[in-house]
Backbone bond lengths (Angstrom), bond angles and torsions (degrees), N, CA, C in turn:
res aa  C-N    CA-C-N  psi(-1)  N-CA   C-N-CA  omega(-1)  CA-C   N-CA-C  phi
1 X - - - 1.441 - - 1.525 108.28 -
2 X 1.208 116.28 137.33 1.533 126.30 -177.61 1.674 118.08 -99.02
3 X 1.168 142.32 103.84 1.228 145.01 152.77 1.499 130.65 -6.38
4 X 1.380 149.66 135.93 1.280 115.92 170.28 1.962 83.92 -155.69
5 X 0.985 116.66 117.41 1.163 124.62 -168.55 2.244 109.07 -110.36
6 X 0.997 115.11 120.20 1.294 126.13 -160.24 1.640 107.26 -116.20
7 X 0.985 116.66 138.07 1.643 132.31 155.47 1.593 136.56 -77.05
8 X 1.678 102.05 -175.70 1.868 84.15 165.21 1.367 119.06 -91.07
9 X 1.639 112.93 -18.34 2.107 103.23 162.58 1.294 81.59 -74.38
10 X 1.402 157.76 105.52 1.665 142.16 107.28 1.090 108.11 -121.24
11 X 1.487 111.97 -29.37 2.016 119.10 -174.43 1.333 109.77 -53.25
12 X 0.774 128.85 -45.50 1.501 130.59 -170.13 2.082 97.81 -48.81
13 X 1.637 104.37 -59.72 1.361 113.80 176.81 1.624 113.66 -54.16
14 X 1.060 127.93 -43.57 1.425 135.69 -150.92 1.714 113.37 -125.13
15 X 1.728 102.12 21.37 1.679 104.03 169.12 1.392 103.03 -89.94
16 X 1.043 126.07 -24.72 1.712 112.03 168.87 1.131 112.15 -60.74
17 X 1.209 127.47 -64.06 1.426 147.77 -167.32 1.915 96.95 -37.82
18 X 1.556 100.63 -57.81 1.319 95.98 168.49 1.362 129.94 -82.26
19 X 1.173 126.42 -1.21 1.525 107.96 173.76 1.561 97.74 -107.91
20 X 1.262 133.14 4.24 1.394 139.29 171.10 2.155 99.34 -71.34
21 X 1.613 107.26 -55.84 1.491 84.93 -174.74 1.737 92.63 -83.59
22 X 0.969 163.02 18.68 1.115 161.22 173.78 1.793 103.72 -62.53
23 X 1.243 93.18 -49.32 1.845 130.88 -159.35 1.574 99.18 -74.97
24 X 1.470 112.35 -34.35 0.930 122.42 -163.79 1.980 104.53 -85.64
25 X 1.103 92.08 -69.12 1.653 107.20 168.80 1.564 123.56 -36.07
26 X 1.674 97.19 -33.98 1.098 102.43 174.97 1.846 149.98 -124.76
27 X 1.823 81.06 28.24 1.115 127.17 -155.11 2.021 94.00 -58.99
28 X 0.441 119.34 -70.95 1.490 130.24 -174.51 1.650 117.95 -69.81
29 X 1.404 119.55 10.35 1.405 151.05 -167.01 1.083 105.10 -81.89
30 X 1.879 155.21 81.40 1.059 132.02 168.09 1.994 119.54 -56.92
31 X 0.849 60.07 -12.03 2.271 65.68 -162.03 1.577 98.13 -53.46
32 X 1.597 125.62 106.17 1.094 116.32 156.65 1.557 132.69 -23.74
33 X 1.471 120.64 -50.34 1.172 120.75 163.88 1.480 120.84 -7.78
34 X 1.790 106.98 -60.65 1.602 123.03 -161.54 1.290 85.16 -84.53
35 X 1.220 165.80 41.98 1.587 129.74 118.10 1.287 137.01 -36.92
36 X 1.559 113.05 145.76 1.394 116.15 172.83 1.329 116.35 -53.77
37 X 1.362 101.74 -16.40 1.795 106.41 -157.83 1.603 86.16 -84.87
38 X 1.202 103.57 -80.32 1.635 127.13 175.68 2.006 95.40 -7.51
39 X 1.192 105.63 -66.33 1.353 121.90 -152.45 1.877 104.32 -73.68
40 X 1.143 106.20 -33.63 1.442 117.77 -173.81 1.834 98.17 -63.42
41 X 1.644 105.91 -49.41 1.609 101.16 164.26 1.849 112.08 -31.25
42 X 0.934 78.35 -83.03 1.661 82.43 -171.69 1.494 115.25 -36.61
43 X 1.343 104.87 -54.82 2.137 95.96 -179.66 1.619 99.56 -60.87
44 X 0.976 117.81 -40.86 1.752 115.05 -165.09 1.834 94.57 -61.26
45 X 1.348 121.48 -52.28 1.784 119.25 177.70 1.598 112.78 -55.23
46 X 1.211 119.35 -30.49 1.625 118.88 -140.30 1.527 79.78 -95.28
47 X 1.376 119.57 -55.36 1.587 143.35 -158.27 2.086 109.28 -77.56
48 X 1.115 104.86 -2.18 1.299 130.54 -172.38 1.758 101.26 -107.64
49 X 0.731 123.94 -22.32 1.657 136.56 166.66 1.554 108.82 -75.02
50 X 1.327 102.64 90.30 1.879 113.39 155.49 1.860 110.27 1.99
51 X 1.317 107.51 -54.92 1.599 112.99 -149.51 1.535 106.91 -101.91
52 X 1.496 118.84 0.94 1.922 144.48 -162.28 1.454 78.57 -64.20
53 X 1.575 127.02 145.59 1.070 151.98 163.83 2.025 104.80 -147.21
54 X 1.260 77.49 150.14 2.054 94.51 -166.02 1.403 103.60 -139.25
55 X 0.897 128.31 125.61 1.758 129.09 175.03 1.699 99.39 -128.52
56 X 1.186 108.73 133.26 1.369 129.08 174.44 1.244 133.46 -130.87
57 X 1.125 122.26 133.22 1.562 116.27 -167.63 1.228 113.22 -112.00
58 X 1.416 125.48 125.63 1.188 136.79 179.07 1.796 124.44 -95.94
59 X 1.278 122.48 151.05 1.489 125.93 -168.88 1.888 86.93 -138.99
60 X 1.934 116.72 115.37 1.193 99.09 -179.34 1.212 105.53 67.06
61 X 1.626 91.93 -156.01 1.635 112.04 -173.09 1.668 113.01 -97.47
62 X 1.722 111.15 21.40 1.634 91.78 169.94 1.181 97.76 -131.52
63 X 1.343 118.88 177.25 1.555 129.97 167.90 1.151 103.18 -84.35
64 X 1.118 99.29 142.67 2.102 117.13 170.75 1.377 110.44 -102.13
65 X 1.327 146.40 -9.68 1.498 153.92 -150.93 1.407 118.37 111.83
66 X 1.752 91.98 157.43 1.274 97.60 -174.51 1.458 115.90 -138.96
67 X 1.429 120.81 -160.78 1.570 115.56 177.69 1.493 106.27 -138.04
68 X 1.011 133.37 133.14 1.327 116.15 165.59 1.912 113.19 -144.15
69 X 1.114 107.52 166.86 1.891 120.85 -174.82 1.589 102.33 163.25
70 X 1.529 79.46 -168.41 1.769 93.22 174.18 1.333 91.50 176.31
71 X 1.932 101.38 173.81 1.442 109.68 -144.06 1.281 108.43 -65.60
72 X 1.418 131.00 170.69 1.581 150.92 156.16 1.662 107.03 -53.10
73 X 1.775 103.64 115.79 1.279 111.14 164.50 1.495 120.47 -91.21
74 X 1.039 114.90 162.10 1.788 120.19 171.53 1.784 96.88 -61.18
75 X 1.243 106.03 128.03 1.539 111.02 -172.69 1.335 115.25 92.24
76 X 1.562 102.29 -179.03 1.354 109.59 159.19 1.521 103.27 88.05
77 X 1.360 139.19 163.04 1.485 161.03 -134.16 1.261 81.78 -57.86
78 X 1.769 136.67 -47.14 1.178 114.04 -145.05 1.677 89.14 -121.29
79 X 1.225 114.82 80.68 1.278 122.31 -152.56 1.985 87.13 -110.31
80 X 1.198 134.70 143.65 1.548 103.83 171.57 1.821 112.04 94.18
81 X 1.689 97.11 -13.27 1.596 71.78 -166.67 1.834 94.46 -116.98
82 X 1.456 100.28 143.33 1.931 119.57 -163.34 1.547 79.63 -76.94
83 X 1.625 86.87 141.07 1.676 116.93 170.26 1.135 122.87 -115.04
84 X 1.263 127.59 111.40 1.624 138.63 -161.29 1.533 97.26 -41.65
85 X 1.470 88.94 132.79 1.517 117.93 170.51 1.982 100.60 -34.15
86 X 1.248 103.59 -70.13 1.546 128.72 -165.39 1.722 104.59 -55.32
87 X 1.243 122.02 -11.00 1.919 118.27 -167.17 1.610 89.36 -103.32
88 X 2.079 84.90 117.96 1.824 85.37 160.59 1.401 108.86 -103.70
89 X 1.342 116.24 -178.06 1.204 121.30 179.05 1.490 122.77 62.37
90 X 1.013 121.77 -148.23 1.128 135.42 168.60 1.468 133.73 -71.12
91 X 1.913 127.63 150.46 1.625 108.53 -170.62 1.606 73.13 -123.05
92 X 1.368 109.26 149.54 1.042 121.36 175.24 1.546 100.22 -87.98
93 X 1.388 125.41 146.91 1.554 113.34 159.24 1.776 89.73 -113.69
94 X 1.200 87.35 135.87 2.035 114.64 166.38 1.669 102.84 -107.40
95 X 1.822 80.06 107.15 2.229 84.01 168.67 1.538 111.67 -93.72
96 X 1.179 113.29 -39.14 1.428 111.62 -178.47 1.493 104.21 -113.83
97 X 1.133 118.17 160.32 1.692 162.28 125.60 1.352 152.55 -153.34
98 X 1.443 90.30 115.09 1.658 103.66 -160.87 1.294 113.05 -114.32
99 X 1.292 116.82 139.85 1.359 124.18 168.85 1.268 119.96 -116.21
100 X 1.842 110.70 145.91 1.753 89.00 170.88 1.406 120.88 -80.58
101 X 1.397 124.41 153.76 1.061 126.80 -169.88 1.608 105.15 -80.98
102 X 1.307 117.71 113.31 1.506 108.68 -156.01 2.012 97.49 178.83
């Protein structure tokens, strides 16, 4: 399996790529929730962040899944929550990871 690690100039290239296995994973999904549409929100917010990093792993010529986030801002959902004494630097937050089911 081959690596392919992406930025925030890469989204623009590699939002199909992700809402293609998105589509895939969740192909048989009644729950409105799992729309492409629904879901494309989210890569377009996450991937819109300066600091968004995506790593994907490829088999051949397709992608098999990927990971994507970026670091923890002051605020926001996890606003309130204590950060171990022991973590330097930076916490990464991870919103997605998907694999194809395969």
């Amino acid at each position: 399996m081959d690596l392919k690690w992406y930025a925030h100039a890469d989204a623009p290239r590699v939002r199909s790529t992700l809402l293609d296995i998105h589509d895939v994973v969740y192909a048989h999904d009644p729950d409105p929730f799992h729309t492409r549409e629904r879901f494309a929100y989210f890569v377009d917010l996450w991937s819109g962040r300066e600091d968004w990093s995506c790593v994907s792993g490829w088999e051949g010529d397709g992608p098999v899944g990927y990971a994507y986030g970026s670091p923890f801002k002051p605020g926001g959902w996890w606003k309130g929550a204590v950060r171990p004494r022991d973590v330097r630097g930076q916490i990464f937050a991870l919103s997605e990871l998907m694999v194809l089911p395969r």
